[in-house]
BATIKE-460561 format. One line per field, with one value per residue: residue number from 1; chain; x, y, z of N, C-alpha, C in turn. Coordinates in steps of 0.02 Angstrom, whole numbers, plus 50000, padded with zeros to 5 digits. Atoms other than C-alpha are relative to their C-alpha. Layout:
! BATIKE-460561
n <- (NUM|...)
chain <- (A|...)
npx <- (X|...)
npy <- (Y|...)
npz <- (Z|...)
capx <- (X|...)
capy <- (Y|...)
capz <- (Z|...)
cpx <- (X|...)
cpy <- (Y|...)
cpz <- (Z|...)
//
This chain:
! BATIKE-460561
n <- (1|2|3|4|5|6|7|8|9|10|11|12|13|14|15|16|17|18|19|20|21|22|23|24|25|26|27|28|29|30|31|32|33|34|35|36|37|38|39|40|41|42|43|44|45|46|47|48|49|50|51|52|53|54|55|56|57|58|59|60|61|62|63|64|65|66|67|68|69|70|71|72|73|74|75|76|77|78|79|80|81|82|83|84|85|86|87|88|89|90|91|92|93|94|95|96|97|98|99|100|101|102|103|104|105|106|107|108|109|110|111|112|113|114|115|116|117|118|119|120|121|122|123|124|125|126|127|128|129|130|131|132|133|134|135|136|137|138|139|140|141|142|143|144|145|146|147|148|149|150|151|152|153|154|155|156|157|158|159|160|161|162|163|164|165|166|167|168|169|170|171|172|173|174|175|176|177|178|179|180|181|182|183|184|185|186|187|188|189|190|191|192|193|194|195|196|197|198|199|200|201|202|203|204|205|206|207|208|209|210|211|212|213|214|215|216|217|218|219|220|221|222|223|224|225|226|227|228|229|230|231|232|233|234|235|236|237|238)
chain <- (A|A|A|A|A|A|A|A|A|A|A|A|A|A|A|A|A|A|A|A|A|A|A|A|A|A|A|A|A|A|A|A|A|A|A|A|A|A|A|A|A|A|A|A|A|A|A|A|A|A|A|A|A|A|A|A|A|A|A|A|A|A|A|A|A|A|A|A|A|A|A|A|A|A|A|A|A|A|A|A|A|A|A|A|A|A|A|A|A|A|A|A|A|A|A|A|A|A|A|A|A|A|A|A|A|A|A|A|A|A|A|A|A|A|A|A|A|A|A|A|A|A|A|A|A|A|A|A|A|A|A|A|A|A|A|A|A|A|A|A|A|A|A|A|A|A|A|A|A|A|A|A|A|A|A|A|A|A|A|A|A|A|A|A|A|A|A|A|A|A|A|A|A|A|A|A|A|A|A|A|A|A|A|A|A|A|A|A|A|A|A|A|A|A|A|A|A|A|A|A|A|A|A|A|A|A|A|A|A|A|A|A|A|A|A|A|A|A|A|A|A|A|A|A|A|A|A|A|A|A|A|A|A|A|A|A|A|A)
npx <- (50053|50036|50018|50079|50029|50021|50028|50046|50052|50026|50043|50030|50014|50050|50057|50062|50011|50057|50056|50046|50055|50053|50050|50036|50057|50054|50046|50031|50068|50028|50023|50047|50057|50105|50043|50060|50074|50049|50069|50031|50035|50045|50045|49948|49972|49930|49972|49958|49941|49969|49934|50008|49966|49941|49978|49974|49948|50010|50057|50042|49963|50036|50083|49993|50005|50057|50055|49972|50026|50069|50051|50048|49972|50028|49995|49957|50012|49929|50000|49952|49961|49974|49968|49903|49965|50043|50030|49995|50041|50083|50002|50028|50080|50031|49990|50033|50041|50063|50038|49965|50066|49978|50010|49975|49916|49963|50051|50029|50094|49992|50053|49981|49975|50018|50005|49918|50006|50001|49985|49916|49995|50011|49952|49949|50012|50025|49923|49936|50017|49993|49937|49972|50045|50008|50061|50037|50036|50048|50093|50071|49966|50046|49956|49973|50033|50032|50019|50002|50066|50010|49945|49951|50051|50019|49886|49969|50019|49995|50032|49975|50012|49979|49986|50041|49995|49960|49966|49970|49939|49969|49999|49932|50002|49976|50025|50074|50061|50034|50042|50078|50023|50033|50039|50072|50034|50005|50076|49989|49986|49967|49949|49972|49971|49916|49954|49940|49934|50004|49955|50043|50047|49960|50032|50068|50013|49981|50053|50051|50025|50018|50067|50022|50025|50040|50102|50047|50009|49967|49938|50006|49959|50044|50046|50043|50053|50049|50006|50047|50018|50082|50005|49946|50029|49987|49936|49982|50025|49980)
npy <- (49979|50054|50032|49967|50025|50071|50012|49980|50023|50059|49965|50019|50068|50013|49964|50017|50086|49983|49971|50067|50029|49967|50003|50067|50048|49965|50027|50079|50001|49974|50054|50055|49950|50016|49957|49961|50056|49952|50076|49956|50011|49969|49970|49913|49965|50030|49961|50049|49963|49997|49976|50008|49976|50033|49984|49939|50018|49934|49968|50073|50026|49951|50010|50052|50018|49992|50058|50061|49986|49993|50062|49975|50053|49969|50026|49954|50006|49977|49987|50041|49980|49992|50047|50025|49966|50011|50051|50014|49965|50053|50049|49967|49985|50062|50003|49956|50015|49966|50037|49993|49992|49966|49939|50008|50006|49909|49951|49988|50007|50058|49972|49978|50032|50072|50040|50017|49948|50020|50062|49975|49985|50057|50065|49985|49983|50065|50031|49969|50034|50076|50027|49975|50060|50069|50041|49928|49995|49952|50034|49943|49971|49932|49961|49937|49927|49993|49993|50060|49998|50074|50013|50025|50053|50057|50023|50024|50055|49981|49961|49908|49972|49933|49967|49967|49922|49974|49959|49936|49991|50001|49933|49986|49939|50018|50076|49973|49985|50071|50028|49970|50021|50047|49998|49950|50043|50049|50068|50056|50076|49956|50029|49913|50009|49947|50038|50012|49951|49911|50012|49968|50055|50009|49944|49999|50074|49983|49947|50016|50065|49983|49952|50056|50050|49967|50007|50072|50002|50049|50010|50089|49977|50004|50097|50033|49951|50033|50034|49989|49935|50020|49959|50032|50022|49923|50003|50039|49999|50053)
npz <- (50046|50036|49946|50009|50053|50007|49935|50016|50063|49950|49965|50047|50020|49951|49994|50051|49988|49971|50044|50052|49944|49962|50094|50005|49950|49994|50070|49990|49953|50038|50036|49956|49971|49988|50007|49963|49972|49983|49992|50050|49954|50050|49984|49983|50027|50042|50061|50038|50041|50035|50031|50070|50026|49990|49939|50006|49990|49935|49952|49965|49932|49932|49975|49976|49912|49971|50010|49972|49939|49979|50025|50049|50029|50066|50089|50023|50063|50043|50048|50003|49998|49929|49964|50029|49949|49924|49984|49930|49961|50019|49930|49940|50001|49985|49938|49963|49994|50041|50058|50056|50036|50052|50047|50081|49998|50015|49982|50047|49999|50021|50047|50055|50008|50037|49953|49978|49950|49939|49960|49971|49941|49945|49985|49996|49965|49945|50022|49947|49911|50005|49986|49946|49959|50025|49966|50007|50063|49999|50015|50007|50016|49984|50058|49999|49986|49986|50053|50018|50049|50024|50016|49944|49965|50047|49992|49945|49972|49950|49988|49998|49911|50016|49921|50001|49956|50035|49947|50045|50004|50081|50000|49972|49941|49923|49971|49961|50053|49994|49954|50010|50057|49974|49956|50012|50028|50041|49985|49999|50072|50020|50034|49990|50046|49982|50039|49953|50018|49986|49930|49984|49994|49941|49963|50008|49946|49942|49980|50006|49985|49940|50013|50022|49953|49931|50004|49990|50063|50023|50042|50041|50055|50052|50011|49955|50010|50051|49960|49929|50003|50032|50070|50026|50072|50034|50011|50042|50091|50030)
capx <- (51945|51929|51870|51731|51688|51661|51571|51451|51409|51371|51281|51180|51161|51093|50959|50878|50880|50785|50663|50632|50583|50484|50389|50369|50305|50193|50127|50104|49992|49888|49875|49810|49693|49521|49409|49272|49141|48970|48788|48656|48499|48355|48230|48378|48440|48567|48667|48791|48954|49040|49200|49226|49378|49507|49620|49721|49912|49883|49723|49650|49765|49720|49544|49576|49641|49515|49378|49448|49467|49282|49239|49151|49132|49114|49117|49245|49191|49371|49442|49569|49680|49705|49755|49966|50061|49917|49885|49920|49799|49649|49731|49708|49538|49481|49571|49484|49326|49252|49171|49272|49151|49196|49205|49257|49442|49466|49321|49228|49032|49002|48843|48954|49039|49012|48962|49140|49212|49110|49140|49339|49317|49224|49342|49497|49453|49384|49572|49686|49561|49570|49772|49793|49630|49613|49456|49389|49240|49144|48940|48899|48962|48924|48950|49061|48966|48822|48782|48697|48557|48490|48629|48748|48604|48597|48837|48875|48827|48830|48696|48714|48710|48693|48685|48562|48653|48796|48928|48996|49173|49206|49216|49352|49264|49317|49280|49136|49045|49050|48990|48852|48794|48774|48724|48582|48519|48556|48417|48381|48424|48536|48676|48811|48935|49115|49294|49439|49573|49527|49623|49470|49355|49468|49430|49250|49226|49334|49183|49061|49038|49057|48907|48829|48825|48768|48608|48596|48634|48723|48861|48840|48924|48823|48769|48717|48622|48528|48499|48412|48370|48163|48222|48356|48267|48265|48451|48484|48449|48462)
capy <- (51069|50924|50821|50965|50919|50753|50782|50893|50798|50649|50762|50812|50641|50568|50704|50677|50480|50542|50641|50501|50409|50509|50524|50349|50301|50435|50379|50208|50277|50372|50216|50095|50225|50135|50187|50320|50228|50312|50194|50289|50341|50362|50459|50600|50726|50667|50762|50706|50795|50792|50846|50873|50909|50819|50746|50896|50875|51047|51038|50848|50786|50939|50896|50728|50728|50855|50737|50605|50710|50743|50567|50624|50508|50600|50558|50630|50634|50627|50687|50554|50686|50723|50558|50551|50595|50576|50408|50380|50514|50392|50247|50358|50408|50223|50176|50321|50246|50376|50346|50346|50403|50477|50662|50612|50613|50806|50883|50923|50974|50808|50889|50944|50788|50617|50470|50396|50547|50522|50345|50393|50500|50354|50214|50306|50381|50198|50118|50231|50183|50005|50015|50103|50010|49847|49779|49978|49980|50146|50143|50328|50461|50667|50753|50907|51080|50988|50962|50816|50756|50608|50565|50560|50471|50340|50331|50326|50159|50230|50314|50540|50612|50787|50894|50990|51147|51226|51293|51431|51375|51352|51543|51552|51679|51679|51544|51668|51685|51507|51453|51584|51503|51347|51382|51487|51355|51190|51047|50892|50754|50906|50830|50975|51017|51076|51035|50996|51125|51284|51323|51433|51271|51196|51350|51356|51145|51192|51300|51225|51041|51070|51199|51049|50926|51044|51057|50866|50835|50677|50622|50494|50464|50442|50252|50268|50437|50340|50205|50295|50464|50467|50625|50516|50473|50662|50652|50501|50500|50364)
capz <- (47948|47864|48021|48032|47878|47876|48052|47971|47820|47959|48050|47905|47840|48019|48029|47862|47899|48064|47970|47851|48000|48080|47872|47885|48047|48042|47865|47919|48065|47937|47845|48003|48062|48157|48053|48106|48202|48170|48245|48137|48236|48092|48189|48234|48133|47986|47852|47730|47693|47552|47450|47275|47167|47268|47339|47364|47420|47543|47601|47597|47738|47869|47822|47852|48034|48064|48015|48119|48276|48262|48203|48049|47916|47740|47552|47439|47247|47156|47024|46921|46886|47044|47097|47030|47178|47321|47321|47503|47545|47464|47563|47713|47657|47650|47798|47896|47843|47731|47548|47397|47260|47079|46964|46822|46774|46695|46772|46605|46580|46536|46449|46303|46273|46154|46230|46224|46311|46447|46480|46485|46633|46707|46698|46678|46832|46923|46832|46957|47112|47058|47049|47220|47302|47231|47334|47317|47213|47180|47194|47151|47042|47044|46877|46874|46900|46943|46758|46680|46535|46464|46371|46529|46621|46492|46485|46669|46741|46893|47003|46994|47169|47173|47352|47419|47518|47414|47525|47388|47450|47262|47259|47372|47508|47690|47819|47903|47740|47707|47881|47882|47696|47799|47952|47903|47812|47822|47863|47920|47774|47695|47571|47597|47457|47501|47408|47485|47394|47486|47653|47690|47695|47836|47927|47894|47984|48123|48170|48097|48134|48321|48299|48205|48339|48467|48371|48372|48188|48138|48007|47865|47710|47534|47545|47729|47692|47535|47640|47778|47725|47662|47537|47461|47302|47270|47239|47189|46971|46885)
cpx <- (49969|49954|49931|49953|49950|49950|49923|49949|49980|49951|49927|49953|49955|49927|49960|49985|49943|49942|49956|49968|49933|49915|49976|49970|49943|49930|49961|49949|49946|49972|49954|49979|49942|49984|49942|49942|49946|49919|49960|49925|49913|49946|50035|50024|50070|50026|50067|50046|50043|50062|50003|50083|50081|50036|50067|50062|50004|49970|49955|50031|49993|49935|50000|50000|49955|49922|49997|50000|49949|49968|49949|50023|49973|50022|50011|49992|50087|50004|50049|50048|50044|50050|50071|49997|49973|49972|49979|49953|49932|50019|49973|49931|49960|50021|49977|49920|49949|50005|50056|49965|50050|49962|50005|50084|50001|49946|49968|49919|50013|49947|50015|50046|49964|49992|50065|50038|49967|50010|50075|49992|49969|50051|50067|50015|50008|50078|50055|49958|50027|50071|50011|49957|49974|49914|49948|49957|49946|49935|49979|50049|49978|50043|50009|49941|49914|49945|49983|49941|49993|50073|50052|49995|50025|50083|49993|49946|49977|49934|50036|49958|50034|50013|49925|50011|50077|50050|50030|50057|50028|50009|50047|49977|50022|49955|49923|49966|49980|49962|49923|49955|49961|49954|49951|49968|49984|49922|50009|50009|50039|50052|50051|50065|50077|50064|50076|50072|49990|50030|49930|49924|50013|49953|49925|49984|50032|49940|49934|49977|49993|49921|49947|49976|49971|49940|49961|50005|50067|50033|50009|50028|49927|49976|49962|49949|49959|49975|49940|49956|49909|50006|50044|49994|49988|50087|50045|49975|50070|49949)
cpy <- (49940|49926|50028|49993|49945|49981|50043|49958|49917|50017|50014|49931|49949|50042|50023|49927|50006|50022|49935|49956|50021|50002|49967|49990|50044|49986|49941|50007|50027|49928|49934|50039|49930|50028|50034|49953|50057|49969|50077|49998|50017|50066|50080|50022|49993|50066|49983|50038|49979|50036|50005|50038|49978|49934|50053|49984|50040|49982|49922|49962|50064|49995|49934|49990|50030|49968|49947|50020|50006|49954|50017|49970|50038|49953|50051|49966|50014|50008|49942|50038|50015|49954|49982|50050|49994|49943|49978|50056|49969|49946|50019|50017|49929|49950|50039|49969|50033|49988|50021|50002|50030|50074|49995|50024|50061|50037|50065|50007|49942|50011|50014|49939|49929|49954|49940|50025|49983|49943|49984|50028|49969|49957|50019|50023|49922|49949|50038|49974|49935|49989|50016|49968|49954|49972|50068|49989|50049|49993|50063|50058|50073|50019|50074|50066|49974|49969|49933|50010|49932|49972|49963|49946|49927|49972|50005|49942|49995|50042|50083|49988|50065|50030|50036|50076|49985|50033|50060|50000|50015|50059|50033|50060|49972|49961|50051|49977|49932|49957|50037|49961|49936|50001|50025|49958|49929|49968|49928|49960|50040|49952|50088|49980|50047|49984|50019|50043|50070|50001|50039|49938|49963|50042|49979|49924|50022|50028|49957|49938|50023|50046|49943|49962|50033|49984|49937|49976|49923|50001|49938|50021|49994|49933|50005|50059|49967|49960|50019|50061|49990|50088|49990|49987|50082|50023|49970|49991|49939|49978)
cpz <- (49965|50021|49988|49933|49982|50072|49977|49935|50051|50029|49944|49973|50064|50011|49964|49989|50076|49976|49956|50044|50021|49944|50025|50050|50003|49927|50009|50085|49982|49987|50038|50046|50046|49983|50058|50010|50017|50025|49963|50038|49931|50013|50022|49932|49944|49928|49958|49980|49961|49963|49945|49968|50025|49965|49959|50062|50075|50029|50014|50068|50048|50016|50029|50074|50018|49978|50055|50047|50020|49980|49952|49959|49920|49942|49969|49931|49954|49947|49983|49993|50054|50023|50001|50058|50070|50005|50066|50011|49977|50036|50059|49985|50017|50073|50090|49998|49969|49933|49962|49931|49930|49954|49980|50011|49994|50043|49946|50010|49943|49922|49912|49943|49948|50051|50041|50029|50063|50038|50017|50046|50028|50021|49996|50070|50089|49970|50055|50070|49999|50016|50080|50062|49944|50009|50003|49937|50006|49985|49981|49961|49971|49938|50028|49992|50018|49941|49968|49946|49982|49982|50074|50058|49974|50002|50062|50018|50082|50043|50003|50052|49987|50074|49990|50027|49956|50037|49966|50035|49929|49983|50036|50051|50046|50030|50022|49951|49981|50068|50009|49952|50021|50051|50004|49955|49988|50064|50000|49922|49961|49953|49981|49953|50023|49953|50045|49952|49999|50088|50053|50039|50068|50050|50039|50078|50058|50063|50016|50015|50089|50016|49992|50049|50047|49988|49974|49920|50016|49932|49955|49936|49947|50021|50054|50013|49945|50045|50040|49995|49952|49941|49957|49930|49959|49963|49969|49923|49984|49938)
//
């Protein structure tokens, strides 16, 4: 008995030292990704997907690889709160090759706030990128619900980037209802608004990007949609 014992807690003990392996090397292939390689064609069809409210422990790493199997290169507006615990899923984001942009730290209407207030969810926010990416430096930043005014204009330092097609994931309906929302509407130069902590959203891309490319549409993040896009200045406020 006491043999079986000591054979099980070995047993045991080897096959959560496997596991931990398996963690790690799989983390560290996350982490030295090739990024997404996208050549950008100006005269074709472009649209810009986005994220908001992450990263999300569940649901940003499923979006992730599926991003990556379909070479799609998005921009993910974070929250700072978010960031304790998921660091490695913003390594992997920047190692994938898509944008690293900011929400503000609590995800507050900034609208209601002092001007000190809002410059804490700036830099408290751009202080956790800075510890986890070093050489990471954010160029663009989308206030919470959408919501902005002089004032907030005048405190973030930053250009506001809003969207132009609303996916009403934030509502938590099913993947149909969100792909219908899009697909029935979106448009060339489109800036499309999704958030990465709905399992429903997943869903939804599965569907929907494939659909996407059929009808000839292309994949850019925020900088290389400003950049190229001629309704870009509609979006960008500053």
């Amino acid at each position: 008995m006491k043999y079986r014992n000591i054979g099980f807690i070995l047993f045991i003990s080897l096959s959560c030292l496997l596991i931990y392996l398996i963690l790690l090397f799989s983390l560290q292939a996350r982490l030295h990704r090739t990024p997404i390689q996208s050549e950008i064609d100006p005269q074709q069809p472009m649209i810009a997907i986005t994220f908001d409210d992450g990263p999300n422990a569940s649901y940003t790493l499923p979006l992730l690889d599926l991003l990556y199997k379909e070479q799609v290169p998005a921009t993910f507006f974070v929250v700072g709160e978010a960031i304790s615990g998921n660091e490695n899923i913003l390594r992997e984001m920047a190692a994938s090759g898509h944008e690293i942009e900011i929400h503000s730290f609590s995800h507050p209407d900034l609208t209601t706030l002092a001007p000190q207030q809002i410059r804490e969810e700036l830099w408290k926010t751009e202080e956790r990128l800075q510890t986890i990416l070093p050489d990471y430096h954010a160029r663009y930043f989308r206030p919470p619900y959408g919501k902005y005014n002089q004032q907030v204009q005048q405190t973030i330092p930053l250009p506001l980037v809003l969207w132009t097609l609303d996916s009403g994931d934030w509502d938590h309906p099913q993947a149909s209802s969100i792909y219908d929302q899009v697909i029935q509407q979106v448009q060339n130069q489109d800036i499309l608004i999704f958030h990465d902590d709905n399992p429903e959203t997943i869903k939804t891309l599965k569907k929907l990007i494939p659909e996407l490319k059929k009808e000839g549409f292309q994949f850019v993040t925020i900088s290389s949609f400003l950049e190229h896009a001629s309704s870009a200045s509609v979006l960008l406020i500053k």
